[in-house]
C-alpha positions in Angstrom: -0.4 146.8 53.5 -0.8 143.7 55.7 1.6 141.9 53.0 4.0 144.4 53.6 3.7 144.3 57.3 4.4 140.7 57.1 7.2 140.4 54.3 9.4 143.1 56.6 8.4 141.0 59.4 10.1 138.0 57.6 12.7 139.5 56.1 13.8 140.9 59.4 13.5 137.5 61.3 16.1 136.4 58.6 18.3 139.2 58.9 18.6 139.0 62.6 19.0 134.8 62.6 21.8 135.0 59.8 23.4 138.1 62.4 23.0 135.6 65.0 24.5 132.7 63.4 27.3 134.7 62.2 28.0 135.9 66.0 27.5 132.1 67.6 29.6 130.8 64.9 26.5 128.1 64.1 27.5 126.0 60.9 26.1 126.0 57.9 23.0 123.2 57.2 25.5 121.7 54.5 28.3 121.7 56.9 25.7 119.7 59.9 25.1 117.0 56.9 28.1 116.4 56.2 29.3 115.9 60.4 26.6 113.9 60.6 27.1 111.1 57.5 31.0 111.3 58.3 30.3 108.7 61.3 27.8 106.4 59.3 29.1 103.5 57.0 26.1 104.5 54.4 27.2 106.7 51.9 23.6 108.8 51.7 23.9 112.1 53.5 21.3 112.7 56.6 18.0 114.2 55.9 17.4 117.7 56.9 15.1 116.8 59.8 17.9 114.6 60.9 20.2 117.3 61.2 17.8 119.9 62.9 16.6 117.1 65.5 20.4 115.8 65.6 21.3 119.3 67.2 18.9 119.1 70.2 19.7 115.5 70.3 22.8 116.5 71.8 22.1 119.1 73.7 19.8 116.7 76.0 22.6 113.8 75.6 24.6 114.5 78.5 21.6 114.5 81.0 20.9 110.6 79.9 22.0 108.4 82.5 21.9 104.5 81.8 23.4 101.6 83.3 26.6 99.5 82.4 25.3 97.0 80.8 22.6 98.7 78.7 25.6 101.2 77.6 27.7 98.1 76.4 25.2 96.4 74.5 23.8 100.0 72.7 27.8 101.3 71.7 28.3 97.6 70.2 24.9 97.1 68.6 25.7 101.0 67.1 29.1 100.2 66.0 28.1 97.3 64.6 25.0 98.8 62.6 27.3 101.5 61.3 25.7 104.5 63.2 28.1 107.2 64.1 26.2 108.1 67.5 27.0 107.5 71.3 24.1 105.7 73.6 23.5 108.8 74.9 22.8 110.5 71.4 21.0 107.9 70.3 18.6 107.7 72.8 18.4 111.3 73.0 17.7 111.2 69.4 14.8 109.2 70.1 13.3 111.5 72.6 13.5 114.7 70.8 11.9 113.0 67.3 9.1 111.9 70.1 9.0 115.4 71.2 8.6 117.1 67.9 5.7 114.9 66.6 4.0 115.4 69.9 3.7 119.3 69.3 1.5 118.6 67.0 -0.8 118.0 69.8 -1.4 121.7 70.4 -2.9 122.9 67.0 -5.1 119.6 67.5 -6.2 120.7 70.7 -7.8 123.6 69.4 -8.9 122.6 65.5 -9.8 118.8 66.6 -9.2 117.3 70.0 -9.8 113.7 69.0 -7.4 113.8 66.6 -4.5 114.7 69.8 -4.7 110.9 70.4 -4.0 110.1 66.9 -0.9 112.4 67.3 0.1 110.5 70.4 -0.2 107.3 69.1 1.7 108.2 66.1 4.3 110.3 68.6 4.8 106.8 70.6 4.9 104.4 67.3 7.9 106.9 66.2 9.8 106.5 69.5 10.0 102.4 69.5 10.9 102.7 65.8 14.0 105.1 66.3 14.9 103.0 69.5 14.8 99.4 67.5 16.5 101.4 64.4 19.8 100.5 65.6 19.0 96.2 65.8 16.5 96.4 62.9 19.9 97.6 60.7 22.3 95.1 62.6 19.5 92.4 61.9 19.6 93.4 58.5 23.6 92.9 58.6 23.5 90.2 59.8 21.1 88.4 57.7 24.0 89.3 55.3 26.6 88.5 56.4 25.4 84.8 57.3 24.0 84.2 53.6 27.8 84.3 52.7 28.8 82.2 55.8 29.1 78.8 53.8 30.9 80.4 51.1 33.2 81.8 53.5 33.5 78.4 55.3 34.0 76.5 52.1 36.7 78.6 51.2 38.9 78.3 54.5 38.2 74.5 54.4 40.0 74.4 50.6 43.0 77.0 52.0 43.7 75.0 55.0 44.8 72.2 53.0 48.0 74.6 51.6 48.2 77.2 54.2 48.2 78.3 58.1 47.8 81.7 57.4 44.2 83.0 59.2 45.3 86.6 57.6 45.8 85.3 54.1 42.8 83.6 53.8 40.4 86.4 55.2 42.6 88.6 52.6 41.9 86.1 50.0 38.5 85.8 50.3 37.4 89.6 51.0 38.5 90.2 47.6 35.3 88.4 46.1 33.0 89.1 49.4 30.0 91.4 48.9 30.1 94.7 50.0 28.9 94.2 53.7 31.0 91.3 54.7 34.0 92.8 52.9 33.5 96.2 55.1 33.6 94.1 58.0 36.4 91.6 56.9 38.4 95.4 56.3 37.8 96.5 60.0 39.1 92.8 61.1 41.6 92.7 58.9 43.1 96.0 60.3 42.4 94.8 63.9 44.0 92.1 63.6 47.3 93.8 62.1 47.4 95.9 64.9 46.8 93.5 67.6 46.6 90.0 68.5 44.7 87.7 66.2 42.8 85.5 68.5 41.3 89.3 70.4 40.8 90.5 67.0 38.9 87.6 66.0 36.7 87.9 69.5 35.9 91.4 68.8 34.6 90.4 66.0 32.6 87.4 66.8 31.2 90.4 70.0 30.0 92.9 67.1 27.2 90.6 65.9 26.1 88.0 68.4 25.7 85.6 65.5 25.7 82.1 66.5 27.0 81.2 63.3 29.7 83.5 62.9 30.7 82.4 66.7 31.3 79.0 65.0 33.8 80.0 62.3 35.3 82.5 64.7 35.9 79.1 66.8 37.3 77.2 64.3 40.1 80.3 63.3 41.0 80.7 67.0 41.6 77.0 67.0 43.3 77.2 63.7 45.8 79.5 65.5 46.4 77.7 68.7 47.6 75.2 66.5 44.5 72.9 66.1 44.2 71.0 62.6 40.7 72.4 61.7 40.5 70.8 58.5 37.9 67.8 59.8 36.2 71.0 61.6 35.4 72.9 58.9 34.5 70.3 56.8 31.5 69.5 59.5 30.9 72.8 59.7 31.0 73.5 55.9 28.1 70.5 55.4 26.2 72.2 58.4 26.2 75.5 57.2 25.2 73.7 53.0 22.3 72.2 55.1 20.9 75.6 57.1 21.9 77.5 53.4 19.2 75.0 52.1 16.9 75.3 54.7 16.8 79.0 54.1 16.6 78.7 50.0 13.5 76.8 50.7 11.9 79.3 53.1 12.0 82.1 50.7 11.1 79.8 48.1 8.1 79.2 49.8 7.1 82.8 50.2 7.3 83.3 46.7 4.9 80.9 45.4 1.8 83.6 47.2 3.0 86.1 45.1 3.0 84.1 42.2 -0.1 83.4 42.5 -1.7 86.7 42.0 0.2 87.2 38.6 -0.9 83.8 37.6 -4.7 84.8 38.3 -4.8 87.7 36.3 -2.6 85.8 33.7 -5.2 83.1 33.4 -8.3 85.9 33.4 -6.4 87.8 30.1 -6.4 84.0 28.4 -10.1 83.9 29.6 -11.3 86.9 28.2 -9.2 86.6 24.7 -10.5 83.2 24.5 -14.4 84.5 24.8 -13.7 87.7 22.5 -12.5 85.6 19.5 -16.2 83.0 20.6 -18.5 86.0 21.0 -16.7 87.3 17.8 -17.2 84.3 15.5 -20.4 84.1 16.5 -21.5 87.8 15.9 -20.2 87.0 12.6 -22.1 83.8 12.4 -25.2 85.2 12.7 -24.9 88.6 10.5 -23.9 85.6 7.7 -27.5 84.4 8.8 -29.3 87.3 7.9 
């Protein structure tokens, strides 16, 4: 009877949410994804918690109030790291995500109180990972896009010798740039089509904050003011084969660590094949005995 009770219960609930949504025009789950991965340059959809949280998010959005300058540096850092989102959203994002772990703070208060703390502790680790999200994926970017810096540099040094063309040579080389640095070299490509060159090339050089990308972003704007360049890009070109190297032998020297764990159980396998075939001959040895 009580299963009953509570399967009418449920099945009621439903009814009356799906009346509700139909009235309020609410979209469909599907329909939330798919607004919400439209913005982003990943091509995996949003998780379902995203969306549910995403809704709230903004709601509270327009009742976030920051200053000038923080709201310049968050839209560039969020355009930049390919997140469809305002300041505001993002932030507000943040908050609510807080907010939802921290509810589980009232079923601990009354099962286990000193496991509230762990809640809140967990509640506060989540909010400073959603609010560094947005630089942890520009980092990540970044890292990138300079790895292909030097190739990039290499390749405008070579062109320069037949050709003025900044366009051309962006053009030329996106063609064989990964998939990161070609996205971007399509959005400044279409900038600067539609614009001036030199402010496309600034707006560029703005989205990352890279110091070497600033660099080669120097050398093009001289390259169109009429500059040779050729003599700078070849500096710049040894520079940039110098920090390359430096960076090859950094993660070189991470991986010798990991080596060395393989290598250990490598040499213990050797060690124990080596002393099965001894304690085997000898077995033998002395059943031959007797």
């Amino acid at each position: 009877m009580e299963f009953l009770l509570i399967l009418c219960g449920a099945s009621l609930a439903l009814g009356l949410f799906f009346i509700a949504a139909d009235l309020f025009k609410l979209p469909r789950l599907a329909t939330q994804k798919a607004l919400l991965s439209a913005g982003r340059q990943e091509k995996k959809q949003a998780r379902t918690t995203d969306v549910l949280l995403m809704g709230w998010a903004v709601k509270l959005a327009p009742h976030i109030h920051m200053d000038e300058y923080k709201y310049s540096r968050l839209k560039n850092t969020l355009n930049a790291a390919g997140l469809g989102m305002t300041p505001e959203e993002y932030t507000a994002f943040a908050i609510v995500k807080t907010a939802a772990v921290m509810l589980g703070v009232i079923p601990c208060l009354f099962l286990f109180p000193l496991l509230a703390l762990v809640v809140i502790l967990l509640a506060v680790m989540v909010y400073f990972k959603e609010i560094r999200r947005a630089d942890e994926k520009l980092s990540g970017k970044r890292d990138e896009i300079e790895s292909e810096l030097p190739r990039f540099v290499a390749t405008i040094t070579q062109e320069l010798a037949n050709s003025r063309d900044v366009l051309s040579m962006v053009e030329h080389y996106k063609q064989n740039a990964g998939a990161t640095f070609a996205a971007e070299l399509d959005i400044l490509t279409a900038d600067m089509r539609s614009g001036s060159y030199e402010a496309a090339l600034t707006r560029f050089e703005a989205r990352f904050n890279s110091p070497l990308l600033s660099d080669v972003v120097r050398g093009l704007i001289g390259v169109l003011r009429g500059d040779d360049g050729v003599h700078y890009f070849q500096m710049l070109a040894h520079d940039m084969k110098q920090l390359e190297l430096q960076r090859l032998k950094a993660k070189a020297m991470k991986i010798p660590p990991k080596i060395r764990v393989f290598s250990f159980i490598l040499l213990m396998c050797f060690l124990v094949t080596y002393l099965a075939i001894i304690i085997f001959q000898i077995l033998n040895s002395l059943s031959g005995m007797f």
